[in-house]
N, C-alpha and C positions, 0 to 999 in steps of 0.2 A: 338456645337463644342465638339467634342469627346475631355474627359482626359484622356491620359494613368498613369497608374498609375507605381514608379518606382517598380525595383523588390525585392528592397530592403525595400518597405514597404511587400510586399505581403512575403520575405521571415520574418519580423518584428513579420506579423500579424500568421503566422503560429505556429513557434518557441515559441510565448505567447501562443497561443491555446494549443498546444503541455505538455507547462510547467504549467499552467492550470489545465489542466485533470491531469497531474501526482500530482501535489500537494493535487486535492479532491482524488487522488486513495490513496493517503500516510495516508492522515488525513485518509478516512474509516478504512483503515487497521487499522489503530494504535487506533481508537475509538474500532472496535471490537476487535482485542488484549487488550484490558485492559477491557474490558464487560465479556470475556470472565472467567468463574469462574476459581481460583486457581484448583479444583479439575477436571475440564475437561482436564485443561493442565499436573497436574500429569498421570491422565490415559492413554493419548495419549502417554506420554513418552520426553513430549516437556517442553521446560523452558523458562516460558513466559517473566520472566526477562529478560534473555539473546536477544530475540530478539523485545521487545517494546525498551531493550538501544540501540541494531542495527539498527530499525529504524531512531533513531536518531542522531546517531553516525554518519551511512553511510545513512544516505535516502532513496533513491529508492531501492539500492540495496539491502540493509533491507527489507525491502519491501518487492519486489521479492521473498528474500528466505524466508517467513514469508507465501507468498502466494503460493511457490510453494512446503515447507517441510512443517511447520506446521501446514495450513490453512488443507489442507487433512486430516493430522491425528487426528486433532481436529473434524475436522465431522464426522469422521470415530467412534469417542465415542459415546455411547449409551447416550441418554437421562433417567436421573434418573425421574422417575415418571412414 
């Protein structure tokens, strides 16, 4: 006998997938925002304080602009060595 299942599990199981991946994208960021040396973040022009507490302040949205302003001009720094 076939189960259908309702959609209200399948919109359940999505929605947790969803918040899932965003939560290991949060934790990465914020593990490499704090690896990240005090002096890479002077050269870039970026202030690392200000957004490992936005991180956490606002979440994702921390995040976001963590991946999409600083995250750039931190690779953009030469490696000392």
């Amino acid at each position: 006998m076939l189960h259908i299942v309702p959609i209200q599990v399948i919109f359940f199981l999505f929605f947790a997938a969803i918040s899932i991946g965003l939560f290991i994208v949060w934790v990465m960021m914020l593990i490499e925002a704090l690896k990240t040396p005090t002096t890479t973040w002077d050269a870039a022009g970026q202030n690392q304080l200000l957004y490992v507490i936005g991180m956490f302040v606002v979440g994702i949205v921390g995040t976001l602009l963590y991946i999409l302003i600083a995250r750039p001009a931190l690779r953009g720094v030469p490696n000392p060595g």
